[in-house]
Backbone as a printed PyTorch tensor [residue, N CA C, xyz], in Angstrom:
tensor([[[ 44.8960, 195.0760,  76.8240],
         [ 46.0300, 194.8100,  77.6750],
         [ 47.2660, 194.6660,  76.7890]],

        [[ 48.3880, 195.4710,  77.1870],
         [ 49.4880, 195.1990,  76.2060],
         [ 50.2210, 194.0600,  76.8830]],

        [[ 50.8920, 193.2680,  76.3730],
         [ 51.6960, 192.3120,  76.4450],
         [ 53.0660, 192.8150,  75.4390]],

        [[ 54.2250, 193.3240,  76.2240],
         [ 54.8380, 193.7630,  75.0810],
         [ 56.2450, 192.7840,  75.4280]],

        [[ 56.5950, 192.2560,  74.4000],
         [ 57.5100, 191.0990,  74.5140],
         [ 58.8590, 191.1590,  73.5380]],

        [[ 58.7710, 192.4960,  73.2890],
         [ 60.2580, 192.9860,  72.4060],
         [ 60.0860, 194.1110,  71.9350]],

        [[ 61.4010, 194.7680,  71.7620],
         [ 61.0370, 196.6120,  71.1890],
         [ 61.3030, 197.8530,  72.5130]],

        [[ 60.7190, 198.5260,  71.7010],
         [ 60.8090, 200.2340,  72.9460],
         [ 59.2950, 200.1810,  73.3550]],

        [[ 60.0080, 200.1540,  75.2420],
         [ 58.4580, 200.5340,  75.6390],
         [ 58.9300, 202.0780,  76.2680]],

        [[ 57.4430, 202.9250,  76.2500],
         [ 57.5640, 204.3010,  76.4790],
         [ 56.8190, 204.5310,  77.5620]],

        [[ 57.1010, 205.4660,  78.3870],
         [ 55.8330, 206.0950,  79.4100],
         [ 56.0980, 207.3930,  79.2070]],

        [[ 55.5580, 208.2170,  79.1100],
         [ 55.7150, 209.7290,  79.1240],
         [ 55.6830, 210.2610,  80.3400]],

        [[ 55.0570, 209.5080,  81.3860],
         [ 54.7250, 210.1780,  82.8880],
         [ 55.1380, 208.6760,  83.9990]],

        [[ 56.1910, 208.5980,  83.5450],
         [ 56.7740, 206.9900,  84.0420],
         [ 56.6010, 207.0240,  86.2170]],

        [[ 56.3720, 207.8890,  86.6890],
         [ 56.2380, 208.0470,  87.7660],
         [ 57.4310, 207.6720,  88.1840]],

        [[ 57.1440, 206.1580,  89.4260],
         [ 58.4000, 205.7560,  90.1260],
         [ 58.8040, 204.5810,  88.9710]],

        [[ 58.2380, 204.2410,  88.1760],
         [ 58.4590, 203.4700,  86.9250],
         [ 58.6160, 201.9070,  87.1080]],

        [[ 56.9920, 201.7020,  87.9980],
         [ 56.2170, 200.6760,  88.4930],
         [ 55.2850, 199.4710,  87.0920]],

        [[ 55.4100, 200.3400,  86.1450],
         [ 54.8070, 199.7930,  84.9790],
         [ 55.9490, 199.2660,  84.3670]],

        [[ 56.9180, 199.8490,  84.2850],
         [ 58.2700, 199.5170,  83.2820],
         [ 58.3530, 197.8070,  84.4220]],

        [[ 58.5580, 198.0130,  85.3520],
         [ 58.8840, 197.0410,  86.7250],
         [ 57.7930, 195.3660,  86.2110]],

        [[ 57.0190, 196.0050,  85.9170],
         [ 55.6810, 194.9840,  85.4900],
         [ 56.0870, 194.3990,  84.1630]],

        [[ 56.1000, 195.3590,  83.3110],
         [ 56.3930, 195.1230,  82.0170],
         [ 57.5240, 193.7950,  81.7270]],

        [[ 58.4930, 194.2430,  82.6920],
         [ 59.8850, 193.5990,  82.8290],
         [ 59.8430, 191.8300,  83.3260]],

        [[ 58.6330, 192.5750,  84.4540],
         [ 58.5940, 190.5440,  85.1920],
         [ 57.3990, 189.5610,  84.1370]],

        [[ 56.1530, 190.5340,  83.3970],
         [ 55.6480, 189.6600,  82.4240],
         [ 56.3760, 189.0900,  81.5130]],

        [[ 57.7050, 189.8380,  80.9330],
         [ 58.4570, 189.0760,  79.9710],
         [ 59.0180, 188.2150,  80.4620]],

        [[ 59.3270, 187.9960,  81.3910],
         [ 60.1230, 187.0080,  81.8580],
         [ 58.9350, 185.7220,  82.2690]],

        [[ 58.0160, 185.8620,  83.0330],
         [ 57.2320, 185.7060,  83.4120],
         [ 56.4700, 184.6880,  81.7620]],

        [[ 56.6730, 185.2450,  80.8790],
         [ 56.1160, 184.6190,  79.1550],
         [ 57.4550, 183.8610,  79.0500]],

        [[ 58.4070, 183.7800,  79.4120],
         [ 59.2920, 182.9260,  78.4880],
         [ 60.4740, 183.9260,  77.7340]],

        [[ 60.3470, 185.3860,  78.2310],
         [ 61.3320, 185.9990,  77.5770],
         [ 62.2350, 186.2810,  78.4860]],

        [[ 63.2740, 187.2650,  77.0780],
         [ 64.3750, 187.8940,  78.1960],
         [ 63.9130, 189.9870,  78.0560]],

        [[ 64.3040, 190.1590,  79.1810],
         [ 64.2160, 191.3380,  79.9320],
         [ 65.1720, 191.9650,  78.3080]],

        [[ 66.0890, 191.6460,  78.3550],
         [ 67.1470, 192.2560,  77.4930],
         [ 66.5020, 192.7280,  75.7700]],

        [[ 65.4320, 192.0430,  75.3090],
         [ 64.8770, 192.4120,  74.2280],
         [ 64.2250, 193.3800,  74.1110]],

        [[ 64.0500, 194.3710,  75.2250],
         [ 63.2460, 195.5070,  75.4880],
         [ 63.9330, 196.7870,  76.2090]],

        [[ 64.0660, 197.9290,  75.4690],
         [ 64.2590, 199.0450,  75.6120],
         [ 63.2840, 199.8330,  76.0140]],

        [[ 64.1650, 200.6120,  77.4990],
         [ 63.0750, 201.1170,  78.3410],
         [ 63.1380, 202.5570,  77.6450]],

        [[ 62.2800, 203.4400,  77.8850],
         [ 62.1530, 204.8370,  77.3850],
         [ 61.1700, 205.5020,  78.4180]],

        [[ 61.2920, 206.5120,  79.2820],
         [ 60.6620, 207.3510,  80.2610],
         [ 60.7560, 208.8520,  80.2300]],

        [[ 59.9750, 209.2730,  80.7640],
         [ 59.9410, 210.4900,  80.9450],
         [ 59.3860, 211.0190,  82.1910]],

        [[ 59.8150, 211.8450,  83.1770],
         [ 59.0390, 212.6930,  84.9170],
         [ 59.4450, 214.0340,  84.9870]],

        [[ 58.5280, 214.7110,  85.3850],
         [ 58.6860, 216.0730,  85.5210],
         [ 59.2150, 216.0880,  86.8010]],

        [[ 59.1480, 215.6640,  87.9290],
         [ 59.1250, 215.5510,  89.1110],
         [ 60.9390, 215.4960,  89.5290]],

        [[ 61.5730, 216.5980,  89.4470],
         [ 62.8710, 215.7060,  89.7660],
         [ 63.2470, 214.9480,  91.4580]],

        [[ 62.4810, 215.0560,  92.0190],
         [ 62.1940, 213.5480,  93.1880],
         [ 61.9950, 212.7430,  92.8000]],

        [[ 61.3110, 212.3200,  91.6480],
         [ 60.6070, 210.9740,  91.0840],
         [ 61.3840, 210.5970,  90.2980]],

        [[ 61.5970, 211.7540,  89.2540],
         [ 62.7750, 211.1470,  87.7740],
         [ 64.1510, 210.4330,  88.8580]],

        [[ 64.6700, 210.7370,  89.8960],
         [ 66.1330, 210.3980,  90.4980],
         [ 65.6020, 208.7550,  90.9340]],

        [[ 63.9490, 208.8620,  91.9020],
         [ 63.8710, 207.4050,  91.9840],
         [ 63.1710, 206.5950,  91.1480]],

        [[ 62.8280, 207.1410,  89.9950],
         [ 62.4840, 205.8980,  89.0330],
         [ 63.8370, 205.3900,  88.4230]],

        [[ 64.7670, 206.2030,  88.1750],
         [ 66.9670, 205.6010,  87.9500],
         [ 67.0190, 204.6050,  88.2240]],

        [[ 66.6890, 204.8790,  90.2400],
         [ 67.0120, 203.9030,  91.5800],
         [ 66.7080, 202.5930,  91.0010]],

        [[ 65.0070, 203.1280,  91.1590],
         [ 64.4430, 201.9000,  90.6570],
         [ 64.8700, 200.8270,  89.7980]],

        [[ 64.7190, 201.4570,  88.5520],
         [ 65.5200, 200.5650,  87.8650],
         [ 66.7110, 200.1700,  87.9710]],

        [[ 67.9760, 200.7510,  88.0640],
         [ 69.1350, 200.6530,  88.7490],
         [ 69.5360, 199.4840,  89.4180]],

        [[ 68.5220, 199.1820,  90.8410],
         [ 69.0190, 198.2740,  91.0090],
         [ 68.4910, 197.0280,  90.4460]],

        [[ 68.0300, 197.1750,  89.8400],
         [ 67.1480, 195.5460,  89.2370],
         [ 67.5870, 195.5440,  88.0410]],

        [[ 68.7570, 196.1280,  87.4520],
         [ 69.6840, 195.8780,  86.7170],
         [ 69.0310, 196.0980,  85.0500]],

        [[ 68.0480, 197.1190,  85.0350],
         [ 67.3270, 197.0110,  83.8200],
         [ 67.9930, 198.2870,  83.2820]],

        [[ 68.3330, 198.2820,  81.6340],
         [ 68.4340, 199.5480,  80.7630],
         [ 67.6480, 200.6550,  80.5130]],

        [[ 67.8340, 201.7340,  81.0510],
         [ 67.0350, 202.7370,  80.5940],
         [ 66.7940, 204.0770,  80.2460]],

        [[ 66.4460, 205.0810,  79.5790],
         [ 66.9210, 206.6670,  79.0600],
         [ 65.7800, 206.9560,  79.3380]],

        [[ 66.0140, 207.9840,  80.8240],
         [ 64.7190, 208.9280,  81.0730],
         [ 65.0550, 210.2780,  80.3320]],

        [[ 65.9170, 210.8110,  79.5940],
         [ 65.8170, 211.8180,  79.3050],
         [ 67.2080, 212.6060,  80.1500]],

        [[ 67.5470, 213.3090,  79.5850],
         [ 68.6000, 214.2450,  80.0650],
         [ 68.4630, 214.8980,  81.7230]],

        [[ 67.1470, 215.0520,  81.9700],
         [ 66.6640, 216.0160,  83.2210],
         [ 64.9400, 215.9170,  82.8950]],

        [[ 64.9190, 215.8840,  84.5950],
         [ 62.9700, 215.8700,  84.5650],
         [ 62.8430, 217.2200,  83.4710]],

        [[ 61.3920, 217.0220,  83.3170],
         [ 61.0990, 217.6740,  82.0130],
         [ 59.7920, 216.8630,  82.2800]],

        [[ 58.6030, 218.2600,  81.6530],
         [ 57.4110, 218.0030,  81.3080],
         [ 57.3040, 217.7960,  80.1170]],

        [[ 56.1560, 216.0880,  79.7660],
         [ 56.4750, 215.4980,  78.4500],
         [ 55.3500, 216.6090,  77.3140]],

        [[ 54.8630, 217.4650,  77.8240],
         [ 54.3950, 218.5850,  76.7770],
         [ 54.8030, 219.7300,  76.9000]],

        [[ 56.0980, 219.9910,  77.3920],
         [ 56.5310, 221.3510,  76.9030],
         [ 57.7860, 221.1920,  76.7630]],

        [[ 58.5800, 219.8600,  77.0710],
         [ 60.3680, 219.3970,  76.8100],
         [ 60.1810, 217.9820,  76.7860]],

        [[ 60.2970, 217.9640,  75.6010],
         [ 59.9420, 215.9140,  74.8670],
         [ 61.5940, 215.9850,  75.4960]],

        [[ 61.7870, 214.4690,  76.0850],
         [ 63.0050, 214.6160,  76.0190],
         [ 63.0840, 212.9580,  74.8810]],

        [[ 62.4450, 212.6990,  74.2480],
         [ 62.6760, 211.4150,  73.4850],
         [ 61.7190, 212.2200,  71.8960]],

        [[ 62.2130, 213.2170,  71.4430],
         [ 61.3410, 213.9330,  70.4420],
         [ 60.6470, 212.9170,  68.6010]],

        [[ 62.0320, 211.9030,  68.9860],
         [ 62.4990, 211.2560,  67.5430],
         [ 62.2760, 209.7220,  67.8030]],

        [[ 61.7690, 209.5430,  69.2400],
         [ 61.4320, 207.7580,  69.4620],
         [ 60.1510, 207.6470,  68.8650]],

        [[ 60.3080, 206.3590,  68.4930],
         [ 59.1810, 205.8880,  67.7040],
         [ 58.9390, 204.5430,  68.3700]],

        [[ 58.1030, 204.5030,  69.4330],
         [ 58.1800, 203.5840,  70.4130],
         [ 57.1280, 202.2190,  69.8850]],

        [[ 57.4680, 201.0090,  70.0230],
         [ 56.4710, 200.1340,  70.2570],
         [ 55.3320, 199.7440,  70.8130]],

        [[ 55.6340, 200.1870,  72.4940],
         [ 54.1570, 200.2720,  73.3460],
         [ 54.6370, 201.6380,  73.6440]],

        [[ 53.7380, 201.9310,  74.1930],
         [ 53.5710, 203.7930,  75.2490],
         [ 52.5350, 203.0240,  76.3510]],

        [[ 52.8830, 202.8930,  77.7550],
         [ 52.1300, 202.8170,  78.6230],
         [ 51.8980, 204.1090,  79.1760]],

        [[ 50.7210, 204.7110,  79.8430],
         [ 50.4610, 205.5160,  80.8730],
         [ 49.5900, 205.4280,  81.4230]],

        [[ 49.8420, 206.1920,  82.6920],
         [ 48.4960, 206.0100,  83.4020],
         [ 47.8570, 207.5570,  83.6610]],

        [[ 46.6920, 208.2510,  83.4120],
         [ 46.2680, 209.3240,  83.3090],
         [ 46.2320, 210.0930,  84.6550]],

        [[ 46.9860, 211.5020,  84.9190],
         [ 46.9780, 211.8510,  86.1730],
         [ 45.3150, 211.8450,  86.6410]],

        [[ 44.1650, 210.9510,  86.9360],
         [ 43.2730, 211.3300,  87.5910],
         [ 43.5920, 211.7570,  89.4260]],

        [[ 44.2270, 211.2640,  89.9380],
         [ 44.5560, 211.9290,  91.5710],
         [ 45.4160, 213.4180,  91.8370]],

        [[ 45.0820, 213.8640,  90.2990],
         [ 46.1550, 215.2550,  89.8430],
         [ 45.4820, 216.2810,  89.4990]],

        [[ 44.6350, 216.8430,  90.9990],
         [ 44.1680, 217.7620,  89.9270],
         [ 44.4610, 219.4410,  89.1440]],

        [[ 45.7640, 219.3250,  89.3730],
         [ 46.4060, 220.7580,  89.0690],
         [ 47.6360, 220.5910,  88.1240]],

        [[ 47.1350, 218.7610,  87.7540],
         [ 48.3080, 218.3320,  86.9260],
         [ 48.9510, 219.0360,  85.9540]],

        [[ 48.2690, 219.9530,  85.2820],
         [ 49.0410, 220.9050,  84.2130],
         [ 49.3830, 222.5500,  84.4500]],

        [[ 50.7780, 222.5660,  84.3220],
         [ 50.8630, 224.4020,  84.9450],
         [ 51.7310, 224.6040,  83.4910]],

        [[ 51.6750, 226.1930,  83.2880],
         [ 51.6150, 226.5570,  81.7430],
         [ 53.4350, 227.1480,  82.1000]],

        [[ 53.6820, 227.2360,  83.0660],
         [ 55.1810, 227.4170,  83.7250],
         [ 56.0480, 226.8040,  82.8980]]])
């Protein structure tokens, strides 16, 4: 279980960016501040990349999904982060998750 309580956290497949959301209330939740942690995401989905923004957006958290959705194996959009945690969760409900497009 990560407990990440300062630094860059990463998702490569951040979805609606429900983990970052988690991540955010355990620190606080331990005694920290939200502010010691740099968010880092990535969605191919541009429906999803606009509401994982939202998401965060309004709950007032910092974060760089990347220039434009983008698949995180064929357009890194974070090529040079050297992240602290990397959360993901593995597309298992996906099963056509990879197209060579």
């Amino acid at each position: 279980m990560l407990s990440p309580h300062k630094g860059r956290i990463y998702d490569p497949c951040c979805g609606s960016g429900g983990m970052f959301v988690q991540s955010e209330r355990f620190i606080e939740a331990h005694g920290g501040q939200a502010d010691n942690v740099s968010i880092y995401g990535q969605e191919s989905n541009p429906t999803t990349w606009r509401l994982v923004a939202m998401n965060l957006a309004i709950r007032g958290y910092g974060f760089n999904l990347g220039k434009e959705p983008a698949d995180t194996f064929t357009r890194d959009q974070h090529p040079d982060l050297k992240a602290d945690y990397v959360l993901a969760n593995p597309p298992f409900n996906i099963s056509d998750w990879w197209s060579a497009s």
